[in-house]
C-alpha positions, 0 to 999 in steps of 0.5 A, spaced: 745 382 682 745 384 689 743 376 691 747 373 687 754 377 691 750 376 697 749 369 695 757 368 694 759 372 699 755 368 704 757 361 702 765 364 702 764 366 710 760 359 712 764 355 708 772 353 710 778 355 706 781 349 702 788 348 706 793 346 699 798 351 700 803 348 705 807 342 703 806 338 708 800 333 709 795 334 714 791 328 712 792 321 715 791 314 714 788 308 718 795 307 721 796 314 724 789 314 727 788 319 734 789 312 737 795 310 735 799 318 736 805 318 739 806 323 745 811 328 744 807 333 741 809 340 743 806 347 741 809 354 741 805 360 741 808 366 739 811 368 747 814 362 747 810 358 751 810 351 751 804 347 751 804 339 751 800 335 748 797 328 750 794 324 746 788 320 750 784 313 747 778 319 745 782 325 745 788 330 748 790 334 755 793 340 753 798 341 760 797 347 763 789 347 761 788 339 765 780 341 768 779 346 762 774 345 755 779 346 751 777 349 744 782 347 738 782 351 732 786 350 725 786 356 722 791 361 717 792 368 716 789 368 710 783 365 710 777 370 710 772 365 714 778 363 719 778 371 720 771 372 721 771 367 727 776 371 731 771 376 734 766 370 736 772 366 739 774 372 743 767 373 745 767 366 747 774 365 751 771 372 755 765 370 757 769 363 760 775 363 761 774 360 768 773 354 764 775 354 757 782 354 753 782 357 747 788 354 743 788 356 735 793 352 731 797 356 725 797 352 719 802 356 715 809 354 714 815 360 715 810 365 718 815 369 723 812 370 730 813 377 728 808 376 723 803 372 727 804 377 733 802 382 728 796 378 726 794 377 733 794 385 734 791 387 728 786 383 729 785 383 736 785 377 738 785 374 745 786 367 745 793 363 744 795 362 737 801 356 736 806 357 730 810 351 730 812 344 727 808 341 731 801 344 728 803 340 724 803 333 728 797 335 732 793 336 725 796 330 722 794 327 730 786 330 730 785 325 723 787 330 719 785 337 717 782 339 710 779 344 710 780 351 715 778 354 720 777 348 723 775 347 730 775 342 736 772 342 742 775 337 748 771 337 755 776 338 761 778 330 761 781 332 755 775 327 752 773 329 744 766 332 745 764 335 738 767 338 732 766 344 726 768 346 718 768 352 716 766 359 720 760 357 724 756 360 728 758 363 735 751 360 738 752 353 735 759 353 738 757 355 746 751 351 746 756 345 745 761 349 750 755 349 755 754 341 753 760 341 757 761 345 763 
């Protein structure tokens, strides 16, 4: 019995959570392909800050983070995998904040900035979190999202360089930071 809670519970922490409880779209077609994305996309983190996005032929500059690997994550408060990343992305945006950026995209419709402040101090997070419209653009802009936590990783020219599904280990995701630097 032991192995089997075991089993379940591992496969629940290394796998993502199925993101079908919005109502809008994160998948794309051929048309709205990265390469065709429109700039314009604006996010908003829970300060208030606004961060540009740029859409490149194989990637996105983040303004206000040009010459920084950027790590984008698509997450939800209530999904246990997202969760269980916090702590690796912490330690990750610690140990390189010379050089890397940490942007998590909330992918919940209606959360209140107080709900995600909340989030972000029970959970200690130290890394920007977004909670706006435009989460949904850039997700619909990175070819779609289908599952969470969703990571990707862009070098400091914004390029695409490697992407992840579901909670993965810290290791696997410095080793490509490092790829990188």
């Amino acid at each position: 019995m032991k192995i089997l809670l075991t089993a379940i519970l591992t496969l629940l922490i290394f796998t993502g959570c199925s993101e079908k409880t919005t109502n809008e779209t994160t998948e794309t077609t051929q048309e709205e392909s990265p390469k065709k994305t429109p700039n314009g996309i604006v996010l908003q983190d829970t300060s208030g800050q606004k961060i540009k996005v740029k859409s490149l032929e194989n990637g996105f500059i983040f303004e206000g983070y040009e010459n920084k690997i950027v790590l984008v994550n698509f997450f939800a408060t209530w999904c246990p995998p997202c969760k269980a990343t916090i702590p690796h992305l912490n330690n990750l945006q610690e140990k390189y904040k010379k050089d890397l950026k940490i942007i998590s995209i909330l992918l919940e419709e209606n959360k209140s900035n107080e709900d995600v402040i909340n989030f972000i101090n029970n959970n200690d997070i130290e890394f920007t979190i977004t909670n706006s419209k435009d989460n949904y653009k850039l997700a619909k802009a990175v070819g779609g999202v289908k599952s969470i936590p969703f990571m990707l990783i862009y070098d400091r020219n914004g390029k695409y360089s490697q992407h992840y599904t579901g909670a993965v280990l810290e290791e696997m995701i410095e080793a490509d930071i490092k790829k990188v630097l």
